[in-house]
C-alpha positions as MATLAB code, in Angstrom:
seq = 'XXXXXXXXXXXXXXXXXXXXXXXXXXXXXXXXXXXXXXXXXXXXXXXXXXXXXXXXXXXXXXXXXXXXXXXXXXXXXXXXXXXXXXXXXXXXXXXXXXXXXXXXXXXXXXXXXXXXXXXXXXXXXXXXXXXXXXXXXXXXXXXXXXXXXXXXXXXXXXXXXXXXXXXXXXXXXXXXXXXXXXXXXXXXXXXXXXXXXXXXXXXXXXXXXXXXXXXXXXXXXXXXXXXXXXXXXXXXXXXXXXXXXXXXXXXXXXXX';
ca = [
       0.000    0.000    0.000;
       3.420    2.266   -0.189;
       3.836    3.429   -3.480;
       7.989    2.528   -3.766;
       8.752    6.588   -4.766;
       7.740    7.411   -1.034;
       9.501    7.923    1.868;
       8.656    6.944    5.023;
      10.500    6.477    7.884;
      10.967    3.062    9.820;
       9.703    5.099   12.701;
       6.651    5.754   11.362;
       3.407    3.822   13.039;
       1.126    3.006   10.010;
      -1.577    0.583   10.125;
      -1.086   -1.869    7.459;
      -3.971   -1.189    5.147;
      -2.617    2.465    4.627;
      -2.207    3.800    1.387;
       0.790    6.206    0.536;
       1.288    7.610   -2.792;
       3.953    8.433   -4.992;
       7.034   10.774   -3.948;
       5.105   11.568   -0.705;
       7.339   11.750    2.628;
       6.356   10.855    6.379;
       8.625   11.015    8.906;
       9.570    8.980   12.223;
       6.857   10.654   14.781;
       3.819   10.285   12.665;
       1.168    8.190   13.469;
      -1.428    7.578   10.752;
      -5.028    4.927   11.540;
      -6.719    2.749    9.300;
      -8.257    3.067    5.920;
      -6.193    6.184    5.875;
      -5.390    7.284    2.038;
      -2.414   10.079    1.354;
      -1.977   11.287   -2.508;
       1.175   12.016   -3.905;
       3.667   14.984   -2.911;
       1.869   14.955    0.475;
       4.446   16.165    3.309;
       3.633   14.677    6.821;
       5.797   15.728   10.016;
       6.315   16.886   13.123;
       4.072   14.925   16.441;
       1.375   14.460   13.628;
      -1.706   12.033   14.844;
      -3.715   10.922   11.650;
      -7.013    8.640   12.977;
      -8.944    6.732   10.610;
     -10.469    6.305    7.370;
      -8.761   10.166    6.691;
      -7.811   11.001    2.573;
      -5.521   13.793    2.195;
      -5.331   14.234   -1.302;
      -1.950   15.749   -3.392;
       0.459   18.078   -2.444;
      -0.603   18.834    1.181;
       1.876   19.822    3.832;
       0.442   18.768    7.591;
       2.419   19.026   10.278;
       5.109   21.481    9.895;
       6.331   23.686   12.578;
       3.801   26.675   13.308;
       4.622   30.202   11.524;
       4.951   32.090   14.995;
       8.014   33.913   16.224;
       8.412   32.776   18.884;
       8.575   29.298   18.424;
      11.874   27.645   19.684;
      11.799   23.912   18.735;
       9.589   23.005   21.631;
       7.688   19.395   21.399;
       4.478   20.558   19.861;
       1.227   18.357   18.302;
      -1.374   17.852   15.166;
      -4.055   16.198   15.821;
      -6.939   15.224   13.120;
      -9.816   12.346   13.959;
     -11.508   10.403   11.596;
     -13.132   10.227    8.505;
     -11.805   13.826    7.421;
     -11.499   14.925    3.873;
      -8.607   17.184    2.604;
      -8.235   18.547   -0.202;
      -4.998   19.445   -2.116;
      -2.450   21.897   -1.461;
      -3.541   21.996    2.393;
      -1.035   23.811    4.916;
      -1.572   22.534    8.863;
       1.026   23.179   11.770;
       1.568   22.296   15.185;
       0.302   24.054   18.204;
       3.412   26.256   20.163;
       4.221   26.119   23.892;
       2.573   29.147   24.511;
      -0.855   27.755   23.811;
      -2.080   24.297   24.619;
       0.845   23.102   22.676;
      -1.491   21.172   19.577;
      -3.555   21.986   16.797;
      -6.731   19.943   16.518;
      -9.383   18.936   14.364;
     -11.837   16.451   14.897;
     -13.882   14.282   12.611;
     -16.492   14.220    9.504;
     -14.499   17.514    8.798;
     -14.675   18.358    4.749;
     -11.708   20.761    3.963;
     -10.908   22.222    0.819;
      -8.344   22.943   -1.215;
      -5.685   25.408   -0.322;
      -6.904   25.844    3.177;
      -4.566   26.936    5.925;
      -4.854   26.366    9.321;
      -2.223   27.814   11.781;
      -0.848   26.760   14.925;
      -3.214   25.861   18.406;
      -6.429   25.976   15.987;
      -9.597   23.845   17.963;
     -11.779   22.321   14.634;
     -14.215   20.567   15.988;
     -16.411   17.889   14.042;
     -18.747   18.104   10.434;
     -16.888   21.522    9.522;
     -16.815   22.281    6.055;
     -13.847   24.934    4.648;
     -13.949   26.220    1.261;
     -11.285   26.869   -0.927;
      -8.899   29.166    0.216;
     -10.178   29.490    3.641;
      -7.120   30.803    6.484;
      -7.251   30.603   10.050;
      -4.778   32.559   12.528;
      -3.605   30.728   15.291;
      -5.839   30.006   18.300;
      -8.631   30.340   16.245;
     -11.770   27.450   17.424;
     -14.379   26.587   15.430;
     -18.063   25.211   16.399;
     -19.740   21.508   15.006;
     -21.361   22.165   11.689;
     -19.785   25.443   10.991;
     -19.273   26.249    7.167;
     -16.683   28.652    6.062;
     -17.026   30.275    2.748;
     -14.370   30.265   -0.039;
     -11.739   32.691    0.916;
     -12.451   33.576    4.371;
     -10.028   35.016    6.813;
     -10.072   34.457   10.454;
      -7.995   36.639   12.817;
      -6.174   35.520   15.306;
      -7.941   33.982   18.670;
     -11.686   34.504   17.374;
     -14.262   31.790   18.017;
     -16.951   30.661   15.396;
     -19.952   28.913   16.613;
     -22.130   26.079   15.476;
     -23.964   25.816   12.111;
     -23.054   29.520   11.162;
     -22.452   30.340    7.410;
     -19.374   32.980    6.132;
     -19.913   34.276    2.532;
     -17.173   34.304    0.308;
     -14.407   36.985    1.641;
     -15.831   37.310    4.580;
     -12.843   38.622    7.478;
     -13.743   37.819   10.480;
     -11.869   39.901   13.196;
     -14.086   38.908   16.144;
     -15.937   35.933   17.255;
     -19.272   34.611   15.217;
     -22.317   33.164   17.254;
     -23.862   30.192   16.837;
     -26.594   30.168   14.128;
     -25.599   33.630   12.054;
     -24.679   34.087    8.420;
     -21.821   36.433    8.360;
     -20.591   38.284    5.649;
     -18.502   41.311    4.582;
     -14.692   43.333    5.691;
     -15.283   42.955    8.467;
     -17.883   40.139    9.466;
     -21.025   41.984    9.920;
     -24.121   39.559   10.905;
     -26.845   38.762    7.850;
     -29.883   36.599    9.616;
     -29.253   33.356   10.797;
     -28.688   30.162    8.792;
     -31.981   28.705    8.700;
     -31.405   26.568    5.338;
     -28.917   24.984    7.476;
     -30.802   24.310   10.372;
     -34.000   22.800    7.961;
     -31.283   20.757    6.474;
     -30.116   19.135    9.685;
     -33.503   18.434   11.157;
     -34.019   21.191   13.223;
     -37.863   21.763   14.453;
     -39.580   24.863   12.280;
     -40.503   25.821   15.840;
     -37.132   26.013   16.772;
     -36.326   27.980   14.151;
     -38.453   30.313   14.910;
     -37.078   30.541   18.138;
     -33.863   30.921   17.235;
     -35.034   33.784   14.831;
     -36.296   35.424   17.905;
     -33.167   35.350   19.925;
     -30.938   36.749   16.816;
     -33.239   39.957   17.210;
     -32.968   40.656   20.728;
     -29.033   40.271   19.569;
     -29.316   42.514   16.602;
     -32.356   43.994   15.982;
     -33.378   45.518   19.193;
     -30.748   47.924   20.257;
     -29.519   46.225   23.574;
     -26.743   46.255   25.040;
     -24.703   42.455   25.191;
     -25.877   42.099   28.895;
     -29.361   43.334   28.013;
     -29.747   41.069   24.806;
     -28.164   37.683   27.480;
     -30.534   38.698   29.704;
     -33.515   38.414   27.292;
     -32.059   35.083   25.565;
     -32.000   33.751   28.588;
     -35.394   34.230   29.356;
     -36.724   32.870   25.954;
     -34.023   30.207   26.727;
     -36.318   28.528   29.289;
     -38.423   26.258   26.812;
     -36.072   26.012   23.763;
     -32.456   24.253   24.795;
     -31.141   25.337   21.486;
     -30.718   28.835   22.522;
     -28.481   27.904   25.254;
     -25.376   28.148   22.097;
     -26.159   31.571   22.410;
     -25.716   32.183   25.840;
     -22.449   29.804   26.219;
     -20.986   31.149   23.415;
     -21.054   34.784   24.708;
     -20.357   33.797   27.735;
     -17.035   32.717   26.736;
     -16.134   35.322   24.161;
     -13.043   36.652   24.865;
     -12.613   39.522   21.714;
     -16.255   40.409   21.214;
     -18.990   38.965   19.056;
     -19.685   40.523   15.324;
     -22.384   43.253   15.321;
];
């Protein structure tokens, strides 16, 4: 399952029904599970944890030491689940000390081609980047998010479950569950209901969550006024409880 033009090292712990292809190089701390399938030209390195049933398709570089300054050779980490799909020309690096010391992403994840993601990035799981989406280190991102072609994420922000970013949308502070978020920079556009109808969310719910995104943004409230109302409306519909977590924990301000 090693095409003979590859490289990898006797170090390496592959499961035997891997599948490396041509001129592709892995190196001694990489770790990659079953049914895994790497094209050709792909570049794996670094403390690089590949679970199962992942295809990284050509030219892909994941792994490689994070672009940050003030990284110093420390022991740093990759870490992708299962069942992921990335697409070519991919860039992925390690976490750095001065974070958690890894860069995750979880499973189900469907990620483009040319998509960047920097060092001590948190992806969770069912994700979906488009072409030419970049993240900035210590940027997390939500279950079901879905990142328009082209987006840019500043550094740190956090994007929350089953948004939506239209295509060069720069996001320079953190997104809240449910929104569609477009423009330089983000600015909110309704929520993503298409999504939501698409994943089996109740039409009441919906509506619910319509509700809370106007107290947010339609009302004129202050952030602790607009929590306090959510919270409120909160009391019969769990779903609205993203909301008030998510603020909660926002550490650079949400888009408004």
């Amino acid at each position: 399952m090693i095409h003979p033009t590859a490289i990898v090292s006797s170090k390496a712990s592959l499961d035997s029904s891997v599948n490396i292809g041509p001129y592709s190089i892995i190196d001694g701390d990489v770790k990659i599970g079953a049914g895994s399938v790497i094209g050709n030209h792909v570049t794996i390195t670094g403390n690089t944890t590949i679970g199962k049933n992942n295809h990284i398709y050509h030219y892909s570089s994941i792994g490689e030491a994070p672009q940050d300054k003030k990284y110093n050779q420390e022991k740093t980490f990759l870490e992708i689940g299962n069942n992921n799909t990335i697409r070519e020309f991919c860039t992925f690096n390690r976490g750095t000390a001065q974070d958690q010391g890894i860069t995750k992403i979880g499973n189900d994840n469907w990620i483009m081609a040319y998509v960047h993601i920097a060092h001590d990035c948190n992806i969770k799981n069912q994700i979906i980047l488009a072409n030419n989406t970049s993240l900035a280190g210590h940027v997390s991102i939500d279950d079901y998010a879905i990142l328009g072609g082209f987006t840019l994420v500043h550094q740190f922000c956090k994007i929350g479950s089953h948004i939506i970013t239209a295509v060069n949308t720069v996001v320079f502070k953190d997104i809240p569950p449910y929104v569609i978020a477009a423009g330089y920079d983000a600015k909110p556009n309704g929520i993503n209901a298409e999504g939501l109808k698409r994943r089996g969310f109740d039409p009441k719910i919906i509506t619910k969550i319509k509700e809370a995104y106007k107290i947010l943004y339609r009302q004129g409230l202050s952030l602790n006024e607009s929590q306090e109302k959510i919270k409120l409306l909160s009391k019969d519909t769990e779903a609205l409880n993203l909301y008030i977590d998510f603020i909660a924990k926002s550490t650079r301000g949400i888009i408004r």
